[in-house]
C-alpha positions in Angstrom: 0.3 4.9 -14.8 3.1 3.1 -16.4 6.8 2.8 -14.8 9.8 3.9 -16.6 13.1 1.5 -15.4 16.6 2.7 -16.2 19.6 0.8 -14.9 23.1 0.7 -15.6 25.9 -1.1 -15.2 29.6 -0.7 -16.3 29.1 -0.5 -19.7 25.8 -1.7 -19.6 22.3 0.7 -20.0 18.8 -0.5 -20.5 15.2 1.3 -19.8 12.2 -0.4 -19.8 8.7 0.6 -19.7 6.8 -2.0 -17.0 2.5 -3.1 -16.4 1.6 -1.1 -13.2 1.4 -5.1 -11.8 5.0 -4.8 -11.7 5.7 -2.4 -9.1 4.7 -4.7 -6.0 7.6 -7.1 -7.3 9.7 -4.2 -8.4 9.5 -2.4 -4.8 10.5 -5.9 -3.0 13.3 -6.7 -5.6 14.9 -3.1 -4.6 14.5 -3.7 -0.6 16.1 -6.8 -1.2 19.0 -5.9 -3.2 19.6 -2.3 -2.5 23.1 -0.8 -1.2 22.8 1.1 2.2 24.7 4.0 0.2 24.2 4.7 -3.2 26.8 6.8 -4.8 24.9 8.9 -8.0 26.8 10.7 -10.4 27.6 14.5 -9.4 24.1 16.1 -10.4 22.2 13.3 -10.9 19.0 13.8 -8.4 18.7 10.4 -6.0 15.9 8.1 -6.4 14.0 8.3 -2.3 13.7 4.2 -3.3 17.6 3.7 -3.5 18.2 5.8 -0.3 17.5 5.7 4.0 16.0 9.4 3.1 12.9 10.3 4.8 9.3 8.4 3.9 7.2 10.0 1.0 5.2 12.6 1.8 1.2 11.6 1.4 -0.1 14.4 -0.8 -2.3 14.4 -4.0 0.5 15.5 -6.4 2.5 12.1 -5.8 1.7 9.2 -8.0 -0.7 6.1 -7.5 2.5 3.8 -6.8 3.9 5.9 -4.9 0.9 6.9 -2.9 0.3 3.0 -1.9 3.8 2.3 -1.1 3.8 5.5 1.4 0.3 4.2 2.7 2.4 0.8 3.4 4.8 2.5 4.9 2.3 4.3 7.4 0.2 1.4 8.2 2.9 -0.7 9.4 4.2 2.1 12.2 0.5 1.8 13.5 -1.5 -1.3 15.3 -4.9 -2.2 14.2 -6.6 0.0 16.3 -4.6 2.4 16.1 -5.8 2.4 12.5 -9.3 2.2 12.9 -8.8 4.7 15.8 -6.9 7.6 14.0 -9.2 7.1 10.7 -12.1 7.1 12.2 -14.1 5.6 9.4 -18.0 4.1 10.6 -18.7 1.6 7.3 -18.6 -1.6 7.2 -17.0 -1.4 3.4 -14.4 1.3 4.6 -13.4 -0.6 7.6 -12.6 -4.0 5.7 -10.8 -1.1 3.2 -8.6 -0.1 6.3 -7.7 -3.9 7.7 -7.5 -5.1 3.9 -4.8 -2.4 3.7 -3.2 -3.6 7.0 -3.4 -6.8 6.5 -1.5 -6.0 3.0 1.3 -4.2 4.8 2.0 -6.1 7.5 2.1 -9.6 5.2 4.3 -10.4 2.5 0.5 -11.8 0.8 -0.9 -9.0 -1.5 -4.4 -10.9 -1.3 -6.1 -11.7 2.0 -9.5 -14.0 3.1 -12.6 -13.6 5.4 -10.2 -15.7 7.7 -7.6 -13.0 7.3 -9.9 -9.9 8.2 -11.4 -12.0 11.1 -8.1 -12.2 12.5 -7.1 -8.4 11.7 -10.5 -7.5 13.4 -9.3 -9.6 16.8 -6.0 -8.1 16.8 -7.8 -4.4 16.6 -9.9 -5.5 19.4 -12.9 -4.8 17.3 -15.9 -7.7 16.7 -15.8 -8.0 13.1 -18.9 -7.1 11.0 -21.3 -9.8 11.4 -22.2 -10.0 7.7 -18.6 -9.9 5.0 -20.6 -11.1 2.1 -22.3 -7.9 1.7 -19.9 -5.6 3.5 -17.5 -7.0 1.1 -19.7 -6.9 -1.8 -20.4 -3.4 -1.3 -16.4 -2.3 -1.0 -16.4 -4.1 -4.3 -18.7 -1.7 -5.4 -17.5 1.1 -4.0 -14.5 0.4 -5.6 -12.2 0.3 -2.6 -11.4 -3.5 -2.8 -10.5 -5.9 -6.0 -11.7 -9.7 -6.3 -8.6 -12.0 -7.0 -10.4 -15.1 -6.9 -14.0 -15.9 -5.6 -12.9 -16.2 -2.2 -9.8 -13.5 -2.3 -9.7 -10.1 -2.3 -6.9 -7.2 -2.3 -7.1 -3.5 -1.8 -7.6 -1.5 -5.2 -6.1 1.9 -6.5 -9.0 3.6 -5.6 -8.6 2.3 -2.2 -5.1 2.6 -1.3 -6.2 6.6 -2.8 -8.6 6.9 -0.5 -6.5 5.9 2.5 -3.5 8.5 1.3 -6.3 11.3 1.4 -7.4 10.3 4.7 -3.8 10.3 6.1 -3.1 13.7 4.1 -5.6 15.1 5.9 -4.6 13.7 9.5 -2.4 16.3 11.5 1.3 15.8 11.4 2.5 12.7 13.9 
């Protein structure tokens, strides 16, 4: 996936074509700077980021980025264990997927710690799983989680997928 930028101001245009990397910044930037009403020229379909329209809906059609940032969206209108509740995943990896993701949405930090998933484990009222090294290890594996550094770790494309199918799938709230 690549993203395609287009602004313009006044007499001002420019499009740019930005790494996938980008879009964590790029989503922030436009929360930060947006207008509560944006004012499109007459035809000119709106942007859903630029507007207070309703969330994105989680379906397999919609793109990566736009899958996570729904995901996002989700997660923080839920508690921990609400989380771990609703999904009612049993592994080890998939559970450190689901409070990775939580922990990701609820923190303005992309990465996250043992420490981190300890304390996301507390808050959900759940013990955590007694051995992250190879619980972690094997969501590496599985795909579902990225290392940043040795010690860091952040929920990967395939993981913030999986999440969006598993909340596709959930009966309407």
């Amino acid at each position: 996936m690549s993203i395609k930028l287009r602004f313009e101001h006044s007499s001002m245009q420019m499009q740019a074509v930005l790494k996938d990397d980008s879009l964590e910044q790029l989503l922030k930037f436009i929360t930060t700077h947006k207008e509560k009403v944006v004012s499109p020229p007459p035809g000119t379909p709106t942007p859903t980021a630029f507007t207070d329209q309703p969330p994105i809906v989680l379906t397999p059609s919609n793109s990566t980025g736009d899958r996570s940032v729904a995901v996002k969206s989700w997660l923080t209108k839920h508690s921990a264990s609400e989380i771990l509740n609703i999904i009612k995943w049993e592994t080890n990896p998939e559970k450190f997927l689901l409070m990775g993701a939580f922990h990701e949405s609820k923190s303005d930090k992309t990465s996250w710690r043992s420490a981190d998933m300890e304390t996301r484990f507390t808050e959900a009222r759940e013990t955590q799983p007694a051995n992250f090294s190879r619980d972690i290890a094997n969501a590496i594996k599985s795909g579902f989680i990225t290392t940043v550094t040795p010690r860091t770790y952040t929920v990967s494309r395939t993981g913030w997928n999986k999440i969006a199918d598993a909340i596709a799938k959930l009966p309407a709230e």
